[in-house]
N, C-alpha and C positions, 0 to 999 in steps of 0.2 A: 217689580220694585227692587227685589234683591240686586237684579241683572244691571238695570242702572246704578246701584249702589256701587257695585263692584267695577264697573265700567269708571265712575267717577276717582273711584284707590286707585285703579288703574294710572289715569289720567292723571292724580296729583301726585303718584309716585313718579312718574316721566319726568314731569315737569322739577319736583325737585330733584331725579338727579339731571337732568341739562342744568338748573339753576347751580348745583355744587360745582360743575366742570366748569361751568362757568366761572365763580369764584376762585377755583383753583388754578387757572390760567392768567386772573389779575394777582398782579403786585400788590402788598398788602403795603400803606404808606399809614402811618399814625397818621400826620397830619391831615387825612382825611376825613380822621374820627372827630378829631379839635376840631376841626371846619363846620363840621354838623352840629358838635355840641357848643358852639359859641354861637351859631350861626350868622357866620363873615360869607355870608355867599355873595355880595359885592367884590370880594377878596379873594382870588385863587391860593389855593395852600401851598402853592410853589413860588408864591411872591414874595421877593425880598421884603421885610418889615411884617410878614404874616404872623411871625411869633411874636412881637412888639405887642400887635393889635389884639392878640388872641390873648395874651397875660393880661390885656387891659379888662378884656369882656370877663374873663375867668374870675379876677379880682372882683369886677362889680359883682357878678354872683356870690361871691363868698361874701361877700360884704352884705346882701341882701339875706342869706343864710344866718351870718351874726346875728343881723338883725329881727329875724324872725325868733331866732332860737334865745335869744334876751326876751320878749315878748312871749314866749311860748305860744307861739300862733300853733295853728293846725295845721297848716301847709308844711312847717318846720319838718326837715326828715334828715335826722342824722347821718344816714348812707350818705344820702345828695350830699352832704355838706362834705365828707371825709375825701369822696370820689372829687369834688373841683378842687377840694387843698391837694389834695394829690396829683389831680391833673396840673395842676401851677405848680406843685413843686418838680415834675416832670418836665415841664414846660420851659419854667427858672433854668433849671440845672442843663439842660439842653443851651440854652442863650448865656448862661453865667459859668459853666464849668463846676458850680460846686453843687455839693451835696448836703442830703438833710441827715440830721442826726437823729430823725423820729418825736422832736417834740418841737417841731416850727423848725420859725428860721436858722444858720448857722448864724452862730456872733464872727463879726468882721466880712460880708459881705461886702465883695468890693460892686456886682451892680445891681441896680433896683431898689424899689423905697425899701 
C-alpha cells in the first residue's frame, strides 16, 4: 500500500512539473481569462469587436450582482461583484483610454453608457 502511495506523488509530481513547462512556454494573453469568464467561446479573443461583446457580458453580470445584492439573496458575493467591476473597468480603460479614479465611473467619459 505504502509502495503504490508513493508510486502515485511520484506520478503527480511528473505530471505537474511537464504541466508547469508547459505553461511556461505559452504566452500569457488576458484576454484569454475574459474569454473564460464571460464565456464568448462562439468568439475568439483575437476578434476584432471581442472587447465590445465582452463589456456587454461583464455589464449584464454586474447588473445581475446589483441585483442580487439589493435583494440580499444568498448567492450575492461581494468578491464576484468587485472582481467583474474591475474586470469592466479594465476592460473600459483598455477600449476608452481612461481611467478609474477608485469610486466608479470618471465624470466626462467620452465612450460607453
Amino acid at each position: 500500500m505504502a509502495g503504490s502511495l508513493k508510486k502515485l506523488e511520484e506520478q503527480l509530481a511528473r505530471e505537474a512539473a511537464a504541466f508547469g513547462a508547459h505553461r511556461a512556454r505559452q504566452p500569457t494573453d488576458p484576454r484569454h481569462a475574459m474569454w473564460k469568464i464571460c464565456g464568448l467561446t462562439g468568439l475568439a479573443p483575437t476578434v476584432e469587436g471581442f472587447h465590445a461583446k465582452a463589456a456587454g457580458v461583464l455589464r449584464q453580470m454586474l447588473a445581475a450582482q446589483r441585483r442580487w445584492a439589493r435583494m440580499a439573496h444568498p448567492a450575492y458575493d461581494l468578491n464576484r461583484h468587485l472582481s467583474i467591476r474591475e474586470a469592466l473597468a479594465t476592460l473600459e480603460d483598455g477600449m476608452c483610454g481612461t481611467t478609474q479614479n477608485g469610486k466608479g465611473r470618471m465624470p466626462g467619459r467620452t465612450c460607453g453608457p
